[in-house]
Biotite code that builds the C-alpha atoms (Angstrom):
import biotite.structure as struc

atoms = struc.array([
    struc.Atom([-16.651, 1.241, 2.312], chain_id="A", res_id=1, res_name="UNK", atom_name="CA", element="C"),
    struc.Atom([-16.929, -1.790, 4.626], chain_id="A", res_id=2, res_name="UNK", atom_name="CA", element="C"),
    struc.Atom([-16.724, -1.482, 8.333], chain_id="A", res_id=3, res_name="UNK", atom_name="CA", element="C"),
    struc.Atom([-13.063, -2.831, 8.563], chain_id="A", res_id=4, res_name="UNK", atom_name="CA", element="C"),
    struc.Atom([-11.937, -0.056, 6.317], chain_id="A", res_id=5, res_name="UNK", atom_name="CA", element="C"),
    struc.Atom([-14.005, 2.575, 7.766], chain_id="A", res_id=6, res_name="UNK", atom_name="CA", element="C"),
    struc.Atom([-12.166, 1.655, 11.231], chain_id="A", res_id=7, res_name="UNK", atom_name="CA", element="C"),
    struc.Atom([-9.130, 1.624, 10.106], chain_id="A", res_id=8, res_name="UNK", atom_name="CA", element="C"),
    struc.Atom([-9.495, 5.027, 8.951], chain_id="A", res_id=9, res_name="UNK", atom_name="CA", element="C"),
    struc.Atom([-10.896, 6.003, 11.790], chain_id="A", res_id=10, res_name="UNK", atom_name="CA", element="C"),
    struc.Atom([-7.923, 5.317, 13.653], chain_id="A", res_id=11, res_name="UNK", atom_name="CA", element="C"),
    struc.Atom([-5.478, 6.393, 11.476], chain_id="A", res_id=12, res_name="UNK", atom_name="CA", element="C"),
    struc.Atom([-7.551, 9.913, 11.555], chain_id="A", res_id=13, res_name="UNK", atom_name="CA", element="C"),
    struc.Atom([-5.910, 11.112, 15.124], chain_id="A", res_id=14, res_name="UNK", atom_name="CA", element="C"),
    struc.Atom([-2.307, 12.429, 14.657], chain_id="A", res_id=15, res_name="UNK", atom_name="CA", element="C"),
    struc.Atom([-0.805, 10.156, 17.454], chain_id="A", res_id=16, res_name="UNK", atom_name="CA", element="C"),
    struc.Atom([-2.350, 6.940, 16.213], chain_id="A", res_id=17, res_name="UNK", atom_name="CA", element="C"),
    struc.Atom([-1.138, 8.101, 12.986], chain_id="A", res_id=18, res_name="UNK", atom_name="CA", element="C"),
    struc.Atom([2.755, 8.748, 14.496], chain_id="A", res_id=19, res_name="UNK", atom_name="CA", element="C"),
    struc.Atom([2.581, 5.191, 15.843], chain_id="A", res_id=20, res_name="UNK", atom_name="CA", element="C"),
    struc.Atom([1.175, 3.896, 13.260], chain_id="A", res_id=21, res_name="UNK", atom_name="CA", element="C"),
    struc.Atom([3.738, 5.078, 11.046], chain_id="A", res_id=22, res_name="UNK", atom_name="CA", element="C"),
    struc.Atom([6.452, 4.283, 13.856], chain_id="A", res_id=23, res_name="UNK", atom_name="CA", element="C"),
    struc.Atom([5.611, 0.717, 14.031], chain_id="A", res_id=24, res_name="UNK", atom_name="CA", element="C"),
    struc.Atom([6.484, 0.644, 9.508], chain_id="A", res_id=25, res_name="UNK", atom_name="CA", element="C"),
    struc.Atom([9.881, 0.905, 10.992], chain_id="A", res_id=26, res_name="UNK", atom_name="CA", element="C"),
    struc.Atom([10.118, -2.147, 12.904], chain_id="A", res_id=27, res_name="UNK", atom_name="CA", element="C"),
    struc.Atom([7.950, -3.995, 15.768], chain_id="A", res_id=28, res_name="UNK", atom_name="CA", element="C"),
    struc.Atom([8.579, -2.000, 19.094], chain_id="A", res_id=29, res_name="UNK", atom_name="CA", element="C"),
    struc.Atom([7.375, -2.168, 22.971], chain_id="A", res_id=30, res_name="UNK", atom_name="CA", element="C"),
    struc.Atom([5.266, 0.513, 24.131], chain_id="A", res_id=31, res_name="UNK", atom_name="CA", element="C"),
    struc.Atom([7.534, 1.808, 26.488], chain_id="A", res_id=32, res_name="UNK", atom_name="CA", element="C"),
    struc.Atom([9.998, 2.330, 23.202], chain_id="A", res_id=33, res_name="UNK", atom_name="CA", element="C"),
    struc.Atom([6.921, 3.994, 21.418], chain_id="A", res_id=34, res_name="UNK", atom_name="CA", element="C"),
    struc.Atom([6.199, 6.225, 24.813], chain_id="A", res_id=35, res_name="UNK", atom_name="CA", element="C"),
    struc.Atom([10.183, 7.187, 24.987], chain_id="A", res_id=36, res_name="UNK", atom_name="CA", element="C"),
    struc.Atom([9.860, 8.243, 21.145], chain_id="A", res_id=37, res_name="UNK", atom_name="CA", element="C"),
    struc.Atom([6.759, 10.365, 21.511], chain_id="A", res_id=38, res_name="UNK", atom_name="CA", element="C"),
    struc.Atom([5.540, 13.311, 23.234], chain_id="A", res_id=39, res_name="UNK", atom_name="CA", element="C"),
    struc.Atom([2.846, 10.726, 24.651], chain_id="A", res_id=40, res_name="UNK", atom_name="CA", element="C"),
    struc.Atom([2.612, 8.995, 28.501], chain_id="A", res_id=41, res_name="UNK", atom_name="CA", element="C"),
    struc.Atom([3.307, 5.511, 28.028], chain_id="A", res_id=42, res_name="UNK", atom_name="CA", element="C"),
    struc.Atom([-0.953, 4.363, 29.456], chain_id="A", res_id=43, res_name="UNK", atom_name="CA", element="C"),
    struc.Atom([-1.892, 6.927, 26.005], chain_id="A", res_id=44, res_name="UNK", atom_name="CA", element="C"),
    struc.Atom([0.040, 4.870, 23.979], chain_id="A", res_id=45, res_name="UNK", atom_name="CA", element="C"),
    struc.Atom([-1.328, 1.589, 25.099], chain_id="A", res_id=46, res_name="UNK", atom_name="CA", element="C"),
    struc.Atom([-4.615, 3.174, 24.360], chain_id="A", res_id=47, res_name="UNK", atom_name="CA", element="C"),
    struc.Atom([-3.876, 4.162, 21.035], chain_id="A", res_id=48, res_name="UNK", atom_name="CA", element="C"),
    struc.Atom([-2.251, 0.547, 20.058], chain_id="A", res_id=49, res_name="UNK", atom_name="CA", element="C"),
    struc.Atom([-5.480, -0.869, 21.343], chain_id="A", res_id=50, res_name="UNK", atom_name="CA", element="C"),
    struc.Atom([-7.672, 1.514, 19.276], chain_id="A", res_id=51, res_name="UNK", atom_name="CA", element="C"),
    struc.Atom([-5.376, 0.783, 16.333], chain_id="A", res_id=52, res_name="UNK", atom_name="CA", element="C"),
    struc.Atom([-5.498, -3.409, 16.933], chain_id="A", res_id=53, res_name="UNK", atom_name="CA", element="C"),
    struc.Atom([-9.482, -3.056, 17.259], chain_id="A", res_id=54, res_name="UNK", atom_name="CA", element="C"),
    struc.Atom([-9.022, -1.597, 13.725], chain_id="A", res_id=55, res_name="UNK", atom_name="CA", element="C"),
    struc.Atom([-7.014, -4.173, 12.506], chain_id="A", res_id=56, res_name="UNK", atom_name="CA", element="C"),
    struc.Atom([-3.656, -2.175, 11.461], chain_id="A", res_id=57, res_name="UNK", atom_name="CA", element="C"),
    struc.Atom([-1.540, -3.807, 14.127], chain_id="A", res_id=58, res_name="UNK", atom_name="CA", element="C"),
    struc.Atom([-1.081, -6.656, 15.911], chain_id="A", res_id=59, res_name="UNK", atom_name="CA", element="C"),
    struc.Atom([1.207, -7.478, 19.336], chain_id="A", res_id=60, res_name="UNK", atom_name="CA", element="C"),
    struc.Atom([2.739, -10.698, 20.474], chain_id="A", res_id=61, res_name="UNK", atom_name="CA", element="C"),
    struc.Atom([4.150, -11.308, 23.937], chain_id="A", res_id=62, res_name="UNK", atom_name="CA", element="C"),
    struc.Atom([8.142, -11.709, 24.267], chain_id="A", res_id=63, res_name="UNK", atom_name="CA", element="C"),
    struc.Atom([8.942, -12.359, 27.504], chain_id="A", res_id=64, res_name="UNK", atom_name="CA", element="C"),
    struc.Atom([7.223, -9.875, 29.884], chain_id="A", res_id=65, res_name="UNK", atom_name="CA", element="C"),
    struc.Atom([6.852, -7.042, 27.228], chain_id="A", res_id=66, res_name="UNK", atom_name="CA", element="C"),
    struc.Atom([4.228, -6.976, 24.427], chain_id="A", res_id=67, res_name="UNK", atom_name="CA", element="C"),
    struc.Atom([5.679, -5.956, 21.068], chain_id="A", res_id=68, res_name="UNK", atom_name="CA", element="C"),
    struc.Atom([3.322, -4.145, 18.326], chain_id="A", res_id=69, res_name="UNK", atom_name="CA", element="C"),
    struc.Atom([4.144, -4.859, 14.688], chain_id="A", res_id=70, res_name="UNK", atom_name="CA", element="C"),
    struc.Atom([1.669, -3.760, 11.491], chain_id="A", res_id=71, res_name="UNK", atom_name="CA", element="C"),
    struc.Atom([-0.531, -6.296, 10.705], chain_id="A", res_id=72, res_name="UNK", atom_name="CA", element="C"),
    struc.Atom([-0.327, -6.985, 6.708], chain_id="A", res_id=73, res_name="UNK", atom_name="CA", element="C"),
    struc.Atom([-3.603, -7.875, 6.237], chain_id="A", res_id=74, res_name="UNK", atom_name="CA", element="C"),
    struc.Atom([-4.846, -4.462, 7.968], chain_id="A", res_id=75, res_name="UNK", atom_name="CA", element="C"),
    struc.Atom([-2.243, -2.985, 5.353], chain_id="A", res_id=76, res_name="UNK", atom_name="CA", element="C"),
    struc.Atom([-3.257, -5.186, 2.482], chain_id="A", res_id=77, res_name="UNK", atom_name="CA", element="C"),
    struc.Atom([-7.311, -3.908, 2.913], chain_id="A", res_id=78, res_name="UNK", atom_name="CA", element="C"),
    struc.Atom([-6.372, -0.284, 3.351], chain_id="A", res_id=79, res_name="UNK", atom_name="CA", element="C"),
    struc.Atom([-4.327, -0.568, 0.061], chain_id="A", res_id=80, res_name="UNK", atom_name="CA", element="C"),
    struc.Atom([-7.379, -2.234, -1.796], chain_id="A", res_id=81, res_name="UNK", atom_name="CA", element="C"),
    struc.Atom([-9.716, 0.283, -0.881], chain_id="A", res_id=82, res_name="UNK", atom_name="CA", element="C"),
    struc.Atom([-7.645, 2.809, -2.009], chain_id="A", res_id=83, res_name="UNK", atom_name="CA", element="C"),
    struc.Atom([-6.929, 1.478, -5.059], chain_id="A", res_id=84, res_name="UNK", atom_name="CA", element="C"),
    struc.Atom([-10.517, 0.733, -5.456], chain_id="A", res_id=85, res_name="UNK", atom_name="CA", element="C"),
    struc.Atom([-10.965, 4.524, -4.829], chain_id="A", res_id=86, res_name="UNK", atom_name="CA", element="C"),
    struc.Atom([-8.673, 5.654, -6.901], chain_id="A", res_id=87, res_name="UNK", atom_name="CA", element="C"),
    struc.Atom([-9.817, 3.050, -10.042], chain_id="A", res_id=88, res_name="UNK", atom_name="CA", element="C"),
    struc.Atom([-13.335, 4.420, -9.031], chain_id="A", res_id=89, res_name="UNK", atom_name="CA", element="C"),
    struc.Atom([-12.883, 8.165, -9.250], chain_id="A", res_id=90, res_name="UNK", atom_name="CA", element="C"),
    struc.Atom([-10.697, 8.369, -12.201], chain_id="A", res_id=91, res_name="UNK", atom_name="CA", element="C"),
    struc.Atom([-13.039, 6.318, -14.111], chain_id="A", res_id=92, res_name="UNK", atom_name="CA", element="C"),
    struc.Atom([-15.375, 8.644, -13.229], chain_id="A", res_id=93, res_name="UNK", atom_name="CA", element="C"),
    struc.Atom([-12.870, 11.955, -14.196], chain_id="A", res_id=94, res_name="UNK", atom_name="CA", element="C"),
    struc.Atom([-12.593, 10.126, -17.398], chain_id="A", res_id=95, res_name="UNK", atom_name="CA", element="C"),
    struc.Atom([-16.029, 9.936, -18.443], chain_id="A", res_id=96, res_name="UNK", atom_name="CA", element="C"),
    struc.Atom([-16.658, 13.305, -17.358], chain_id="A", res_id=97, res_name="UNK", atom_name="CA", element="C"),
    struc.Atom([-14.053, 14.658, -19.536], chain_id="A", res_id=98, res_name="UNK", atom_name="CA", element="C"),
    struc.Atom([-15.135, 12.308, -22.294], chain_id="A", res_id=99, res_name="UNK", atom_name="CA", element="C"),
    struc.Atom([-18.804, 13.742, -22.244], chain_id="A", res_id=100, res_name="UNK", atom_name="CA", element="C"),
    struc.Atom([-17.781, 17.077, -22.046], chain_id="A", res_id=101, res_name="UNK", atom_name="CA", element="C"),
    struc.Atom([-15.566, 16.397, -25.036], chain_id="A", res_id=102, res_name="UNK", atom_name="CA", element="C"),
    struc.Atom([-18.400, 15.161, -26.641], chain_id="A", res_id=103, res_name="UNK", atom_name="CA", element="C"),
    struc.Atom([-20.253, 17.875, -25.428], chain_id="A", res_id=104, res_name="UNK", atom_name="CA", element="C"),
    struc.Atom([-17.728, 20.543, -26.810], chain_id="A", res_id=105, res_name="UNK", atom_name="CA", element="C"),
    struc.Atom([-17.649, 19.135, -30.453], chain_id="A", res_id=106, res_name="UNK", atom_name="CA", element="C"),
    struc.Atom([-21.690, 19.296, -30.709], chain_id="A", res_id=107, res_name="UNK", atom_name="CA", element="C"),
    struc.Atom([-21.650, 22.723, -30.000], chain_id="A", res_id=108, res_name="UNK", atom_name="CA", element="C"),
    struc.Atom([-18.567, 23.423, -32.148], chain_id="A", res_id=109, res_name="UNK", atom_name="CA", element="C"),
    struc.Atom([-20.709, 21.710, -35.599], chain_id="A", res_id=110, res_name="UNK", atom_name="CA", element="C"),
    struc.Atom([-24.214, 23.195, -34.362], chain_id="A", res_id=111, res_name="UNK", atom_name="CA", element="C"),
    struc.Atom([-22.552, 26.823, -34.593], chain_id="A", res_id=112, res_name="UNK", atom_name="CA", element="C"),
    struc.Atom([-20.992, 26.397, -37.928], chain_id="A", res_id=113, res_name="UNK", atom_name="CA", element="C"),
    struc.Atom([-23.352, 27.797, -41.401], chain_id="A", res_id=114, res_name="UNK", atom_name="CA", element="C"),
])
């Protein structure tokens, strides 16, 4: 896992980073929106949107004298391709495991017949 993904997971690993994180699929939104939504002071969210821009997952633009945090595709795009890459990775795995055992289960099977 590359140091981008592991980050990203990271962040996405505490349950309020997590709640934002999934907030902010809804739509771009202000902190102090984010703060009024969650059972979180408005300076912990601005912490937790910083841990989760470090990490790549969002990113914030300024619009007028607010900042306003959207998901960053690209953050989304690498999470998805490392769990695909996962997923690709362990069932190949699954199905050469139940391929040998297969395998496995018909030598037996002919070495016990007369």
């Amino acid at each position: 896992m590359g140091t981008y993904q592991g980050a990203a997971l990271d962040a996405l690993g505490d349950p309020s980073r997590r709640a934002i994180f999934e907030r902010l699929g809804h739509g771009a939104c202000a902190v102090g929106e984010l703060a009024a939504e969650l059972p979180i002071s408005r300076p912990a969210v601005s912490q937790h949107l910083k841990v989760l821009k470090q990490a790549g997952l969002v990113t914030d633009a300024a619009v007028g004298t607010r900042r306003v945090y959207r998901l960053n595709p690209a953050g989304i795009d690498a999470l998805c391709a490392y769990f695909t890459h996962f997923w690709s990775t362990a069932l190949s795995a699954y199905r050469d495991e139940a391929h040998r055992q297969a395998q496995e289960g018909t030598r037996t099977a002919t070495e016990e017949q007369p």
